[in-house]
Backbone atoms as SQL, in Angstrom:
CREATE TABLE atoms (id INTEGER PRIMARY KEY, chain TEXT, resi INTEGER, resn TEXT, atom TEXT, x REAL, y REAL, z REAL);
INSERT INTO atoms VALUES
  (1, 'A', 1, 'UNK', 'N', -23.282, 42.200, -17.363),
  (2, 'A', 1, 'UNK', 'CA', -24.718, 42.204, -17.129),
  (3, 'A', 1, 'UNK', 'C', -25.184, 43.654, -17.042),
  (4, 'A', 2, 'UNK', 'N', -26.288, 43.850, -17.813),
  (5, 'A', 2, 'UNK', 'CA', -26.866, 45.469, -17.780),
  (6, 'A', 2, 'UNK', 'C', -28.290, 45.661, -16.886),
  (7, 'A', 3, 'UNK', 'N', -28.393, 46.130, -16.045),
  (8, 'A', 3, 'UNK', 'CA', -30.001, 46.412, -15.694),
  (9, 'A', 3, 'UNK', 'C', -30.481, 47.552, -15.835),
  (10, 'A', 4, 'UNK', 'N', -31.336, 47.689, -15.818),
  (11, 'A', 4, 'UNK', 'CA', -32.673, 49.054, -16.053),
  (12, 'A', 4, 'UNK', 'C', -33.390, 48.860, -14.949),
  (13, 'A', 5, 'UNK', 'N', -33.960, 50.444, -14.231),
  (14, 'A', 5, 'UNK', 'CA', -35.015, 50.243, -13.839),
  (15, 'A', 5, 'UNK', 'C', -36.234, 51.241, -14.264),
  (16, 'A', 6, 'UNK', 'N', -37.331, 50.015, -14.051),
  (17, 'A', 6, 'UNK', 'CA', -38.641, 51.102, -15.356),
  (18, 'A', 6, 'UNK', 'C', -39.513, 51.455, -14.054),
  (19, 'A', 7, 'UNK', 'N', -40.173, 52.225, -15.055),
  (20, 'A', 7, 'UNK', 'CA', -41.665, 52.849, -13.962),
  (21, 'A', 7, 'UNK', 'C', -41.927, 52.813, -15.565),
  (22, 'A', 8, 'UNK', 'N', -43.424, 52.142, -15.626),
  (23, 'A', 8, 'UNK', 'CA', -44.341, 51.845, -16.512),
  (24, 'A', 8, 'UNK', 'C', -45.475, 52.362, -16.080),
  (25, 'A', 9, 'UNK', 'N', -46.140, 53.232, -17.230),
  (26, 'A', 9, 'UNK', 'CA', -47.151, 54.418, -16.595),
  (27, 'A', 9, 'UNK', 'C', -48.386, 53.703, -17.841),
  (28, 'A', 10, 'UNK', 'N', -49.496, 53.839, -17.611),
  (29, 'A', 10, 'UNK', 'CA', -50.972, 53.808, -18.170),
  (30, 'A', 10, 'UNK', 'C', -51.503, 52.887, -17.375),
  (31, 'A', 11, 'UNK', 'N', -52.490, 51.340, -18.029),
  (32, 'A', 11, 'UNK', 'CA', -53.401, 50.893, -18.126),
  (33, 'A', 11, 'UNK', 'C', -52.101, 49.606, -17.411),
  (34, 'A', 12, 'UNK', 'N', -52.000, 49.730, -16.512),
  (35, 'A', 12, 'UNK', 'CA', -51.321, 48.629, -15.931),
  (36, 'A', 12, 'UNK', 'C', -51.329, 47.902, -14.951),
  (37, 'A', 13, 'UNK', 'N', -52.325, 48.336, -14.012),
  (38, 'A', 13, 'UNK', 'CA', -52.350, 47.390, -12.563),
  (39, 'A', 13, 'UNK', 'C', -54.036, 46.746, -13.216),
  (40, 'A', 14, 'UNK', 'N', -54.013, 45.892, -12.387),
  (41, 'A', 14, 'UNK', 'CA', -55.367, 44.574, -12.895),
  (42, 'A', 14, 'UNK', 'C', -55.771, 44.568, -14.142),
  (43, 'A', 15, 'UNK', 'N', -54.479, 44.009, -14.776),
  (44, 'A', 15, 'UNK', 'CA', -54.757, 43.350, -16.137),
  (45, 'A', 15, 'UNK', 'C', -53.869, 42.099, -16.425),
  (46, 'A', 16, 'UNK', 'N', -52.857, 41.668, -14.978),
  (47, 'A', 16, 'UNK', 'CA', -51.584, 40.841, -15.394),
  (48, 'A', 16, 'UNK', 'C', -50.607, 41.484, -15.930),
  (49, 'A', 17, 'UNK', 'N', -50.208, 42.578, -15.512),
  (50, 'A', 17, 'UNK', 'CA', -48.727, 42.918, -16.175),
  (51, 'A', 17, 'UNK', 'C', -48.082, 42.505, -15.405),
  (52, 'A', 18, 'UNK', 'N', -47.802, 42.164, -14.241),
  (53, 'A', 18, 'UNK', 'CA', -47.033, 42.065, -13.310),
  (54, 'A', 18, 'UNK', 'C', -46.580, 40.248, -14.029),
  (55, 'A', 19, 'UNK', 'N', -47.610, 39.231, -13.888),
  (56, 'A', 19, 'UNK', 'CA', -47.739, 37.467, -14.418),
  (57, 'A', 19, 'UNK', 'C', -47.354, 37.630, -15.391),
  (58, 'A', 20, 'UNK', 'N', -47.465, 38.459, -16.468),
  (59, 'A', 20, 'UNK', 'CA', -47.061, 38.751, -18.223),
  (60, 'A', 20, 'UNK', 'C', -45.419, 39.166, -18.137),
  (61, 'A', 21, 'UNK', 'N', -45.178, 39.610, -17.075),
  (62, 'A', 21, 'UNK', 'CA', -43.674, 40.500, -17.089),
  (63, 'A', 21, 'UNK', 'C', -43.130, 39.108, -16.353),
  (64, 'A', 22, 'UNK', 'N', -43.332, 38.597, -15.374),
  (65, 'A', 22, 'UNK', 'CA', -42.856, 37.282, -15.033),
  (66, 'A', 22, 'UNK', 'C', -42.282, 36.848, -15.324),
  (67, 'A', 23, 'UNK', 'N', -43.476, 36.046, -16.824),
  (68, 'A', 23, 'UNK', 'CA', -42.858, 34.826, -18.042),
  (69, 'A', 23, 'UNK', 'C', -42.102, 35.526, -18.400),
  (70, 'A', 24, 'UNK', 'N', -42.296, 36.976, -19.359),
  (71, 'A', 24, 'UNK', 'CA', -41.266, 37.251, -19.819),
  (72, 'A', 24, 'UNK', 'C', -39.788, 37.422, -19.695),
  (73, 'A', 25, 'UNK', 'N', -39.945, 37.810, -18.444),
  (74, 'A', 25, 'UNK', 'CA', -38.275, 37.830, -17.930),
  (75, 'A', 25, 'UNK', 'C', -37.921, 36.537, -17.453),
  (76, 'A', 26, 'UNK', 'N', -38.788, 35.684, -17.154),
  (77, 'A', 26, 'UNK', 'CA', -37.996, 34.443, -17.075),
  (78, 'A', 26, 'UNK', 'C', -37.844, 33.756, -18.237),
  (79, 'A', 27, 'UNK', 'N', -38.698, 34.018, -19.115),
  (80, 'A', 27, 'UNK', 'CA', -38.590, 33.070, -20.709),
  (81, 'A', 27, 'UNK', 'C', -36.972, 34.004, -21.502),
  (82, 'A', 28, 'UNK', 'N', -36.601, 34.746, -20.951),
  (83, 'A', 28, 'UNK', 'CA', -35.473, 35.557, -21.781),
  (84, 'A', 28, 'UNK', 'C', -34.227, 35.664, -20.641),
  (85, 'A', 29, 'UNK', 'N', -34.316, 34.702, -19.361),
  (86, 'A', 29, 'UNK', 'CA', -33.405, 34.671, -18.224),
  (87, 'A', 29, 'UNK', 'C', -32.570, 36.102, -17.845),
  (88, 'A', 30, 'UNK', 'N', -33.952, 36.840, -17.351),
  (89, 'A', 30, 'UNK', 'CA', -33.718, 38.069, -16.775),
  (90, 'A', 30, 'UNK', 'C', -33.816, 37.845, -15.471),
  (91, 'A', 31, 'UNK', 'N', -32.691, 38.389, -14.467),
  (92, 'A', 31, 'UNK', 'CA', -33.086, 38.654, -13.642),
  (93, 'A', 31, 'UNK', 'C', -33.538, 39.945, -12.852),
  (94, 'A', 32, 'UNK', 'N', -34.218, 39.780, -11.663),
  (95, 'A', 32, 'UNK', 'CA', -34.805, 40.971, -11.423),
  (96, 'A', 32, 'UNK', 'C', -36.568, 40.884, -10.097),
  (97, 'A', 33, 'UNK', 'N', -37.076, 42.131, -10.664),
  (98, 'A', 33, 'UNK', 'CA', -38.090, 41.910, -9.789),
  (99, 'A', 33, 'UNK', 'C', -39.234, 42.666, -10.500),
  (100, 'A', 34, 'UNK', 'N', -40.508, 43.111, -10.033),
  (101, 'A', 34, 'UNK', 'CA', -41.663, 43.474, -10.635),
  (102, 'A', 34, 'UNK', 'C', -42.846, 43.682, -9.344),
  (103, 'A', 35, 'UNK', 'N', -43.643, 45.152, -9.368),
  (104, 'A', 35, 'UNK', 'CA', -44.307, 45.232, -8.602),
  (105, 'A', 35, 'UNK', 'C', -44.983, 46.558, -8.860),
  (106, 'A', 36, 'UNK', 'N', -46.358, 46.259, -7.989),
  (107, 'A', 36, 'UNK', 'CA', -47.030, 47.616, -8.260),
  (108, 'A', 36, 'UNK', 'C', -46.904, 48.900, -7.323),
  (109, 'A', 37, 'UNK', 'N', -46.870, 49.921, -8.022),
  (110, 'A', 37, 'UNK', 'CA', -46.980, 50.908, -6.976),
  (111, 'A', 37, 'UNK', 'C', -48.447, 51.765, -6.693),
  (112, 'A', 38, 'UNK', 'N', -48.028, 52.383, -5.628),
  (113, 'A', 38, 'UNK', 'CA', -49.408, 53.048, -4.902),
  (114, 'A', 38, 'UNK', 'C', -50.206, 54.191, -5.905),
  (115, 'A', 39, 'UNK', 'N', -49.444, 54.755, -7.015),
  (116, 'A', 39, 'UNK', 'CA', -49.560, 55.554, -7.574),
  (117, 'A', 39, 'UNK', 'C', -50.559, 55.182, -9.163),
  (118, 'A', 40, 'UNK', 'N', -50.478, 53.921, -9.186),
  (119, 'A', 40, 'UNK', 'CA', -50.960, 53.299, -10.087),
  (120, 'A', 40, 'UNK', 'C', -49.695, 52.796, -11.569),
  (121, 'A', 41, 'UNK', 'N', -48.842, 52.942, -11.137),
  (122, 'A', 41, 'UNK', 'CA', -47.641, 52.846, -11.865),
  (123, 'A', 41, 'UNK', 'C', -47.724, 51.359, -11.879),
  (124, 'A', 42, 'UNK', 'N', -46.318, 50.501, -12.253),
  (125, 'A', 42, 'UNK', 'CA', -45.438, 49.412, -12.391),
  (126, 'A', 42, 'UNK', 'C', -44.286, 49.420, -12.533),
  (127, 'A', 43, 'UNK', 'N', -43.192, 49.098, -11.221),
  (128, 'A', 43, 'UNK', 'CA', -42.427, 49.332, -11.018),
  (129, 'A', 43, 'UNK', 'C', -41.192, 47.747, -11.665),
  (130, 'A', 44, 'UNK', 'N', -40.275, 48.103, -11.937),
  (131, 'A', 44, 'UNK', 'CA', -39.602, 46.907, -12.206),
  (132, 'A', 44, 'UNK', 'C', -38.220, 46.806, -12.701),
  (133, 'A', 45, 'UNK', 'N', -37.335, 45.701, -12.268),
  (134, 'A', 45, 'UNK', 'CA', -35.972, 46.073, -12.433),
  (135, 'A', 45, 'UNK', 'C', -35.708, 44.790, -13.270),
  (136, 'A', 46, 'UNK', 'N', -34.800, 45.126, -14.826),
  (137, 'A', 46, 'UNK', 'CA', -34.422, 44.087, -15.442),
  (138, 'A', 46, 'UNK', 'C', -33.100, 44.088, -15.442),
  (139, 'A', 47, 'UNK', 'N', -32.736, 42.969, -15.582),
  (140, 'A', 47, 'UNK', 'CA', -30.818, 42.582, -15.179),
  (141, 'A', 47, 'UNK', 'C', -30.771, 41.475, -16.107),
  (142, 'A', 48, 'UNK', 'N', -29.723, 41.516, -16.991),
  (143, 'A', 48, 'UNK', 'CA', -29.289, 40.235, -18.028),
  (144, 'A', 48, 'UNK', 'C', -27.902, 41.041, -18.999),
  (145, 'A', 49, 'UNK', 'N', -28.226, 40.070, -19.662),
  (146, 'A', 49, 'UNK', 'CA', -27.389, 40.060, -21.649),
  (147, 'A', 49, 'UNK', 'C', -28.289, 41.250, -21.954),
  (148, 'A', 50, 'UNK', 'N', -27.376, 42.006, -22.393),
  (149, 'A', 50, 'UNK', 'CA', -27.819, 43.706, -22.959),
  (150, 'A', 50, 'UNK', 'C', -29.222, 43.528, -24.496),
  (151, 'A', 51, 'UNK', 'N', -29.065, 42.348, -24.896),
  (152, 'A', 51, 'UNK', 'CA', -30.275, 41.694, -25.810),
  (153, 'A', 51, 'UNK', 'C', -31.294, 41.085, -24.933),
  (154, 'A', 52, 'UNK', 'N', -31.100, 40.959, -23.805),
  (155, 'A', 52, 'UNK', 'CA', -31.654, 39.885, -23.838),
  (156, 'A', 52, 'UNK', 'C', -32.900, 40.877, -22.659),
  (157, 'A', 53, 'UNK', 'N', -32.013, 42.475, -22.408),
  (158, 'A', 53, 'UNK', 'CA', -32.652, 43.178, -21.165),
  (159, 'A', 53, 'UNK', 'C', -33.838, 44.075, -22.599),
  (160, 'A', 54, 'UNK', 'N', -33.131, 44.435, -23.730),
  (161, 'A', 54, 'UNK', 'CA', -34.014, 45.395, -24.543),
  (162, 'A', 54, 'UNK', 'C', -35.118, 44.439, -25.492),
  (163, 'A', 55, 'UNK', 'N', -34.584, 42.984, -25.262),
  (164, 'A', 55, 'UNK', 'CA', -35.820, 42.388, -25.998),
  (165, 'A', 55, 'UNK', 'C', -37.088, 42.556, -24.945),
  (166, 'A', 56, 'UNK', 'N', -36.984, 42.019, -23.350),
  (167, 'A', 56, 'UNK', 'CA', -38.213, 42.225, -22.558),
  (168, 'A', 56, 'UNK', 'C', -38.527, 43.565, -22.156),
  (169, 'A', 57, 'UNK', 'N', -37.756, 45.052, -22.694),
  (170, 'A', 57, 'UNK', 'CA', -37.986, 46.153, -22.381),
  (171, 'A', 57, 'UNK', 'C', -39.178, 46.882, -23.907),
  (172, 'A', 58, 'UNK', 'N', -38.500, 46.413, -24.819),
  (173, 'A', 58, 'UNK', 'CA', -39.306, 46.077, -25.940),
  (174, 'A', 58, 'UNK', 'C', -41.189, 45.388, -25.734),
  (175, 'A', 59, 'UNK', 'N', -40.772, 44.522, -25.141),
  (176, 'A', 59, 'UNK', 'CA', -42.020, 43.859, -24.884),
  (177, 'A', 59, 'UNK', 'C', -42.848, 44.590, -23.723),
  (178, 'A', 60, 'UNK', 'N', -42.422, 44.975, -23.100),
  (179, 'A', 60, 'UNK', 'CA', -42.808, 45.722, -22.030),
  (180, 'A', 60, 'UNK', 'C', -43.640, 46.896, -22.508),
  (181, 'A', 61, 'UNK', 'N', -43.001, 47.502, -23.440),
  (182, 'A', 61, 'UNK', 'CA', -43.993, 48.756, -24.487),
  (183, 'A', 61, 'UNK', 'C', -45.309, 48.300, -24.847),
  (184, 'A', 62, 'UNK', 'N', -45.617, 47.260, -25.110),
  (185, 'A', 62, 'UNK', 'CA', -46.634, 46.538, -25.643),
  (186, 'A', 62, 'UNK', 'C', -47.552, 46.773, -24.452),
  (187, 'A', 63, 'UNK', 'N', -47.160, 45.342, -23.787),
  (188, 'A', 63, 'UNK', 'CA', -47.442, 44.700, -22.394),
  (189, 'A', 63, 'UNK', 'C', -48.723, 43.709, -22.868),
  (190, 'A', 64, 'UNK', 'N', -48.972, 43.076, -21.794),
  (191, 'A', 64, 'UNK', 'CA', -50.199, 41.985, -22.328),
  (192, 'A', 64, 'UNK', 'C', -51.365, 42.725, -22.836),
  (193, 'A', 65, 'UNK', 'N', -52.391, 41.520, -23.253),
  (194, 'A', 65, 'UNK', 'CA', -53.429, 42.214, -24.466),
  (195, 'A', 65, 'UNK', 'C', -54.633, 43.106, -23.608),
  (196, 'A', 66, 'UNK', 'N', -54.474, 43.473, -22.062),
  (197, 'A', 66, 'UNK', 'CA', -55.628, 44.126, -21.947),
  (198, 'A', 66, 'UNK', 'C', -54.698, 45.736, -21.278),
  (199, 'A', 67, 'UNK', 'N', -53.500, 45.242, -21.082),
  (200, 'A', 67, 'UNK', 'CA', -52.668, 46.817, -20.955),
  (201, 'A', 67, 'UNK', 'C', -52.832, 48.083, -22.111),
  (202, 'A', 68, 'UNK', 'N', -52.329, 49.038, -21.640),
  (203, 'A', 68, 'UNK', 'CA', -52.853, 50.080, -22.349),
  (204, 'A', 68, 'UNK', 'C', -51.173, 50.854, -21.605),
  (205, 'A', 69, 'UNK', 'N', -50.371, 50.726, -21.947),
  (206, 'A', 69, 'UNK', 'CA', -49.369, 51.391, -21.732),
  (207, 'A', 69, 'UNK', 'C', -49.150, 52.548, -22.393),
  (208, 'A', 70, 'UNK', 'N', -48.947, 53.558, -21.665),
  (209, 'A', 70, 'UNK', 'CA', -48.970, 55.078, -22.349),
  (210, 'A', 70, 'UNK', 'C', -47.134, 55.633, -21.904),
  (211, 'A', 71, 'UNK', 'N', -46.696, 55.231, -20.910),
  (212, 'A', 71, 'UNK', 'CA', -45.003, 55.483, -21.035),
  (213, 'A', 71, 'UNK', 'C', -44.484, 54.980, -20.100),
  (214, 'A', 72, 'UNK', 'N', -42.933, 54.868, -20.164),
  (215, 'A', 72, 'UNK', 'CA', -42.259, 54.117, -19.666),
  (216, 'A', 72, 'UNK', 'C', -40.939, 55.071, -19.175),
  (217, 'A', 73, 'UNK', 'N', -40.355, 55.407, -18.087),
  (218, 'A', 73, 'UNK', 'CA', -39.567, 55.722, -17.377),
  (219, 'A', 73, 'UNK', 'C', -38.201, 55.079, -17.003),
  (220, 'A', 74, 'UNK', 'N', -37.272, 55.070, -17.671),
  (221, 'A', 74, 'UNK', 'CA', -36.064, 53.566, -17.655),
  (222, 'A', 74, 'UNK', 'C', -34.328, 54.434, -17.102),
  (223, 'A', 75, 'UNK', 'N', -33.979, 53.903, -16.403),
  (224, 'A', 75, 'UNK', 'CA', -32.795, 54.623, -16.059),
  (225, 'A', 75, 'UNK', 'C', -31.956, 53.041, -15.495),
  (226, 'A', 76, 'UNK', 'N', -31.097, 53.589, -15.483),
  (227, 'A', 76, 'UNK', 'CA', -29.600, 52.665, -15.106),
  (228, 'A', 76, 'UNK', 'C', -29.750, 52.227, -14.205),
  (229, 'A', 77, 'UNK', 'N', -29.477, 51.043, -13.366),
  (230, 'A', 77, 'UNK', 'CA', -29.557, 50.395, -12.327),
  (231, 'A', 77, 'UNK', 'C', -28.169, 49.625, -11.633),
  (232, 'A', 78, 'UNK', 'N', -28.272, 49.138, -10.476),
  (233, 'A', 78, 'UNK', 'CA', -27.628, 48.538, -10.311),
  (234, 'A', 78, 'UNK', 'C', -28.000, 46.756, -10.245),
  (235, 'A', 79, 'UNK', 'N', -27.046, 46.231, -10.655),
  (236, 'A', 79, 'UNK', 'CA', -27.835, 44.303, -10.916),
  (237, 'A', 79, 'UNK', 'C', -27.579, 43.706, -9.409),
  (238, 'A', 80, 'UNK', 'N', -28.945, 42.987, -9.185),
  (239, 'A', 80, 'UNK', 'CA', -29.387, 42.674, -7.869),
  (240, 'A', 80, 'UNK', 'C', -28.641, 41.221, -7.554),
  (241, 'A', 81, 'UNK', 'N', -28.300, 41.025, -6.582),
  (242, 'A', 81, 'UNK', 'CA', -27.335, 40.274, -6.084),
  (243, 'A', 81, 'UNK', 'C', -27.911, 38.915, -6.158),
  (244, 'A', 82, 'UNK', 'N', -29.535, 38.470, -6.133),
  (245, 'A', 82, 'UNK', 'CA', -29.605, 37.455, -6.026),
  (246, 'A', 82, 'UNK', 'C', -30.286, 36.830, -7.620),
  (247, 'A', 83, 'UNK', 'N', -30.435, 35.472, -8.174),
  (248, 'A', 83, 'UNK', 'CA', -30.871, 35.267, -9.929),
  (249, 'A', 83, 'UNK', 'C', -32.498, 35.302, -9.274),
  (250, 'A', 84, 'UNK', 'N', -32.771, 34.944, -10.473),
  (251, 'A', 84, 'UNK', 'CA', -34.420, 34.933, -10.760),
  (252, 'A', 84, 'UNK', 'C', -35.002, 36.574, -10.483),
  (253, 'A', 85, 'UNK', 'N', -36.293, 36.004, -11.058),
  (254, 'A', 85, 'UNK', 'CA', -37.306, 37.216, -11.316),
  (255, 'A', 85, 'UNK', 'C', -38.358, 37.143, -10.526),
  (256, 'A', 86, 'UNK', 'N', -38.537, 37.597, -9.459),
  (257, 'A', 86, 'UNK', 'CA', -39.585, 37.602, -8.304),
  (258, 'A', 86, 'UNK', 'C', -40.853, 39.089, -8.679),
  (259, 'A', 87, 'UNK', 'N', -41.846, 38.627, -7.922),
  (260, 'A', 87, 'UNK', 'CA', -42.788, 39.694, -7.498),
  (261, 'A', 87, 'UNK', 'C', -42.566, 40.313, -6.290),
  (262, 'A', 88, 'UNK', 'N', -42.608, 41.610, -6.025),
  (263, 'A', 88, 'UNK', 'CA', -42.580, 42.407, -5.032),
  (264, 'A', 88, 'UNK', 'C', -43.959, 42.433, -4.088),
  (265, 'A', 89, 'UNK', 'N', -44.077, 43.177, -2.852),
  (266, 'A', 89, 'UNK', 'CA', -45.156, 43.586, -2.430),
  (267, 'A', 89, 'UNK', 'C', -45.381, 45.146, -3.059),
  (268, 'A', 90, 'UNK', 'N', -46.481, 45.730, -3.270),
  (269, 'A', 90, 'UNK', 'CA', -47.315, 47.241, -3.639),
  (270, 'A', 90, 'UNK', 'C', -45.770, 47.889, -2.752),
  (271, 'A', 91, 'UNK', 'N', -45.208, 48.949, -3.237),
  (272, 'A', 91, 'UNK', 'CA', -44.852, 50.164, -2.258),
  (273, 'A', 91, 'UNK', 'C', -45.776, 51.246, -2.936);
Protein backbone atom coordinates (compact mmCIF):
# COMPACT_ATOMS: atom_id res chain seq x y z
CA UNK A 1 0.00 0.00 0.00
CA UNK A 2 1.45 3.55 -1.01
CA UNK A 3 0.20 6.88 0.54
CA UNK A 4 0.82 10.52 -0.26
CA UNK A 5 0.22 13.38 1.54
CA UNK A 6 -1.06 16.58 -0.55
CA UNK A 7 -1.53 20.20 0.33
CA UNK A 8 -3.67 21.40 -2.61
CA UNK A 9 -3.22 25.15 -3.16
CA UNK A 10 -5.79 27.62 -5.33
CA UNK A 11 -9.56 27.85 -5.66
CA UNK A 12 -10.38 25.16 -3.14
CA UNK A 13 -12.28 25.70 0.03
CA UNK A 14 -16.28 26.40 -0.77
CA UNK A 15 -16.63 24.76 -3.86
CA UNK A 16 -16.88 20.86 -2.60
CA UNK A 17 -13.47 19.70 -2.92
CA UNK A 18 -13.43 18.23 0.18
CA UNK A 19 -17.46 15.94 -0.99
CA UNK A 20 -15.69 15.64 -4.65
CA UNK A 21 -12.40 14.12 -3.00
CA UNK A 22 -14.71 11.85 -0.81
CA UNK A 23 -16.43 10.00 -3.77
CA UNK A 24 -13.39 9.92 -5.28
CA UNK A 25 -11.35 8.13 -2.94
CA UNK A 26 -14.00 6.03 -2.03
CA UNK A 27 -15.13 5.21 -5.70
CA UNK A 28 -11.21 4.04 -6.27
CA UNK A 29 -11.05 2.35 -2.42
CA UNK A 30 -8.61 4.79 -1.07
CA UNK A 31 -8.05 5.05 2.12
CA UNK A 32 -7.37 8.08 4.02
CA UNK A 33 -8.67 11.47 5.10
CA UNK A 34 -9.40 15.13 3.68
CA UNK A 35 -9.70 18.55 5.25
CA UNK A 36 -9.39 22.17 5.13
CA UNK A 37 -6.81 24.23 6.38
CA UNK A 38 -6.68 27.71 8.02
CA UNK A 39 -4.50 28.95 5.34
CA UNK A 40 -6.91 28.40 2.65
CA UNK A 41 -5.19 25.25 1.44
CA UNK A 42 -6.64 21.40 1.29
CA UNK A 43 -5.08 19.13 3.13
CA UNK A 44 -5.29 15.30 2.43
CA UNK A 45 -3.83 11.88 2.80
CA UNK A 46 -4.27 9.07 0.09
CA UNK A 47 -3.41 5.35 0.94
CA UNK A 48 -4.17 2.37 -1.61
CA UNK A 49 -2.88 0.26 -4.88
CA UNK A 50 -0.07 2.57 -6.26
CA UNK A 51 -2.87 2.97 -9.46
CA UNK A 52 -5.31 3.27 -7.72
CA UNK A 53 -3.47 6.36 -5.27
CA UNK A 54 -2.17 8.30 -8.83
CA UNK A 55 -5.52 7.77 -10.54
CA UNK A 56 -7.35 10.05 -7.53
CA UNK A 57 -4.05 12.20 -7.34
CA UNK A 58 -4.57 12.73 -11.07
CA UNK A 59 -8.03 13.73 -10.45
CA UNK A 60 -7.24 15.84 -7.77
CA UNK A 61 -5.26 18.24 -10.41
CA UNK A 62 -8.48 18.89 -11.96
CA UNK A 63 -10.73 18.88 -8.87
CA UNK A 64 -14.53 19.50 -9.23
CA UNK A 65 -16.03 21.92 -11.86
CA UNK A 66 -15.99 25.14 -9.74
CA UNK A 67 -12.18 24.49 -8.30
CA UNK A 68 -9.53 26.37 -9.73
CA UNK A 69 -6.50 24.45 -8.57
CA UNK A 70 -3.23 26.21 -9.14
CA UNK A 71 -0.71 23.46 -7.21
CA UNK A 72 -0.34 20.66 -5.41
CA UNK A 73 2.32 19.76 -2.73
CA UNK A 74 2.64 15.66 -2.42
CA UNK A 75 5.25 13.89 -0.33
CA UNK A 76 5.44 10.32 1.14
CA UNK A 77 3.38 9.32 3.90
CA UNK A 78 2.82 6.96 6.22
CA UNK A 79 -0.67 4.55 5.62
CA UNK A 80 -3.16 5.24 8.39
CA UNK A 81 -4.07 2.43 10.49
CA UNK A 82 -7.67 2.59 10.20
CA UNK A 83 -9.83 1.79 6.17
CA UNK A 84 -12.09 4.31 4.78
CA UNK A 85 -11.87 7.88 3.75
CA UNK A 86 -13.15 10.33 6.35
CA UNK A 87 -13.39 14.23 6.62
CA UNK A 88 -11.30 15.99 9.07
CA UNK A 89 -12.08 19.08 11.21
CA UNK A 90 -10.27 22.79 9.65
CA UNK A 91 -6.59 22.73 11.38
Amino acid sequence: MNARLLRISGRVQGVGYRDWLIHEAQRNGIWGWVRNRRDGTVEALLAGELDAVQSVLSACRRGPPLALVESIDERFADVPSEPGFTRRPTA
